[in-house]
Each structure stands twice: as structure tokens, then as C-alpha cells.
C-alpha positions as CSV (number, residue, x, y, z in Angstrom):
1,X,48.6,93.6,27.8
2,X,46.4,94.6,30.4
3,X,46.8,91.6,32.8
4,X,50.2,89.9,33.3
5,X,49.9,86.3,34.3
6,X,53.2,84.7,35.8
7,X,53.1,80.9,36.2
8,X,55.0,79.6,39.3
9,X,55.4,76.0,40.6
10,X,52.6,76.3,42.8
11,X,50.8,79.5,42.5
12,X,50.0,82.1,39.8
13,X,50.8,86.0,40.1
14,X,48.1,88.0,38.7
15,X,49.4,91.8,38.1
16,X,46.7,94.1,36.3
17,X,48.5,96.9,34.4
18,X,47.0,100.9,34.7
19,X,43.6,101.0,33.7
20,X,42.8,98.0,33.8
21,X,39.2,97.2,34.1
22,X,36.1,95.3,35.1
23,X,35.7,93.7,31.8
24,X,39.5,92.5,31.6
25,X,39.3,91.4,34.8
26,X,36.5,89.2,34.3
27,X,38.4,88.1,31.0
28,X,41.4,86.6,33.1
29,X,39.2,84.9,35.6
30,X,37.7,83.3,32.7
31,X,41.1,81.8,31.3
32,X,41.9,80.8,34.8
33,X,38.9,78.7,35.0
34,X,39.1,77.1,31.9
35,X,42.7,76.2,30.9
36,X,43.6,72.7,32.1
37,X,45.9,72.8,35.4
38,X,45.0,76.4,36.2
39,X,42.1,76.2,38.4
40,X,44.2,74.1,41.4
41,X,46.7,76.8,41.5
42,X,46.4,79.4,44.2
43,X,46.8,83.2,43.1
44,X,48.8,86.3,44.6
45,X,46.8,89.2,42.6
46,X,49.9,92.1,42.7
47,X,47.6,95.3,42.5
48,X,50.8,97.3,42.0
49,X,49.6,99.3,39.6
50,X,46.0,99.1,39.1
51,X,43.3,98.7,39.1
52,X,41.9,102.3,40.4
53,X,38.6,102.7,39.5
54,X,37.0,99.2,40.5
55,X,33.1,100.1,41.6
56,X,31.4,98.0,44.0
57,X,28.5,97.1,41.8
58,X,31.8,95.4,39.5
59,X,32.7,94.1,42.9
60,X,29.6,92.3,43.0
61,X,29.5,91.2,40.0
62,X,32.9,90.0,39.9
63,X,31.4,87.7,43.0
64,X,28.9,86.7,40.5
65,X,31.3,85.4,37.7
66,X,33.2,83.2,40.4
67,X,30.3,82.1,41.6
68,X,28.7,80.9,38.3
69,X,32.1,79.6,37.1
70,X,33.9,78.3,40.1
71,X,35.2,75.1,39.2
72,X,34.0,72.2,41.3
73,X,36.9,70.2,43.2
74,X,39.5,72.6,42.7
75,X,42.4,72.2,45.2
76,X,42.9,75.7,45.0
77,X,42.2,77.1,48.7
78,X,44.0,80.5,49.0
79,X,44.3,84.0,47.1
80,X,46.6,86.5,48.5
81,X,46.2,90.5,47.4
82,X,49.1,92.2,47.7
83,X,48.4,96.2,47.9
84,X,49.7,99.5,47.5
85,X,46.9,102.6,48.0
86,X,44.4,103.3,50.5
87,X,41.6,102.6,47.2
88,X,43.4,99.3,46.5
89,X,43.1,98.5,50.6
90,X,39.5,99.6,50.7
91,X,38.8,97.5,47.2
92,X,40.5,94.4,48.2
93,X,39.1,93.9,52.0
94,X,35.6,95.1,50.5
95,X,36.0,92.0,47.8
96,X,37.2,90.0,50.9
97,X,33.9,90.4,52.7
98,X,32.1,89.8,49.9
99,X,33.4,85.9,48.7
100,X,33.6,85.1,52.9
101,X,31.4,82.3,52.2
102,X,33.5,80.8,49.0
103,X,35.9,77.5,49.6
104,X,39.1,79.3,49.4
105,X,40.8,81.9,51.9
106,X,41.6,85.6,50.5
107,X,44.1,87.4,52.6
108,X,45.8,91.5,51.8
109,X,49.0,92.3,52.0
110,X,51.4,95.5,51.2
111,X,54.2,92.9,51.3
112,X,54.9,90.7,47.9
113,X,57.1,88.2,49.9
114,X,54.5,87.6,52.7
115,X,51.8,87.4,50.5
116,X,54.7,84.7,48.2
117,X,55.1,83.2,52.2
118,X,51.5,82.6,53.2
119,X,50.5,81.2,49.9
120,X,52.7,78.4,49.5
């Protein structure tokens, strides 16, 4: 499985695998959207061990796919990024900049339980 999803009481853990990719990426964003309950539920994305090879045209168009399929009145309002490399750093603040103006907060960490205590 490329994407491990980990349902908590109040938040979700999203932990892509190595090599995971743009497309599968896109595919779990898509389930988030549209399963019933999911959309309210803020995320911790654990980049642990991928992904490594994001580019930042997929960057963009990641911003895209939210964009077009952002639910509207979600109480979801905060998405954590928990990191391990320097590439993972420069991915995740590079995606922070880019979704500044979306309704939810996005914050990196290279600590799993800060990212578990700023998200509740």
C-alpha cells in the first residue's frame, strides 16, 4: 500500500510509503474528500519515509486538486507535516507557501508528538 491511512479520534495520520508518488497522492486526497466524516478531520501527513521525488510543478498541481475539490464547510482547519530530510523540509514549507491563502493552517515538524500536540 502506498499510503497508510490511520484513523484517530480527532485527526487522521497520513504516512506515504517509499516511492510514493504524485498520482497516489492525489488518489488519497481524493478518498479524503469524499468518504463521509473524513473531510472535518484534521491531518498529520508523517513523511517518514517518502515521498522523495515530489516536483514543484506536482506541487502545484496538488494546490490545484484541493482547490477544485475542497469541501465547502469543512471544520477541518489544521494539517501538520511531520519531516525527516532536508528535500522533505524544502517540499513541505514550499507546499506551505503555496495553499497560504486556503481555510486551514499547515504547520512542519521533525517531531511526531508536537505535530500529535498542535493538532488536537
Amino acid at each position: 500500500m502506498p499510503l497508510k491511512i490511520t484513523f484517530k479520534k480527532n485527526y487522521i495520520i497520513l504516512e506515504p510509503e517509499a516511492g510514493t508518488d504524485f498520482r497516489q497522492i492525489r488518489a488519497a486526497l481524493a478518498r479524503l474528500y469524499y468518504v463521509p466524516g473524513l473531510p472535518d478531520k484534521n491531518r498529520i501527513w508523517l513523511l517518514k519515509d517518502g515521498p522523495e521525488n515530489i516536483t514543484d510543478d506536482e506541487l502545484r498541481g496538488l494546490r490545484e486538486f484541493i482547490r477544485e475539490n475542497y469541501p465547502p464547510d469543512v471544520n477541518m482547519n489544521k494539517t501538520a507535516i511531520v519531516i525527516e530530510s532536508d528535500f522533505q523540509a524544502n517540499m513541505a514549507s514550499a507546499f506551505k507557501s503555496l495553499l497560504a491563502d486556503f481555510p486551514f493552517e499547515i504547520e512542519i515538524f521533525t517531531d511526531m508528538q508536537a505535530a500529535e500536540e498542535w493538532i488536537r
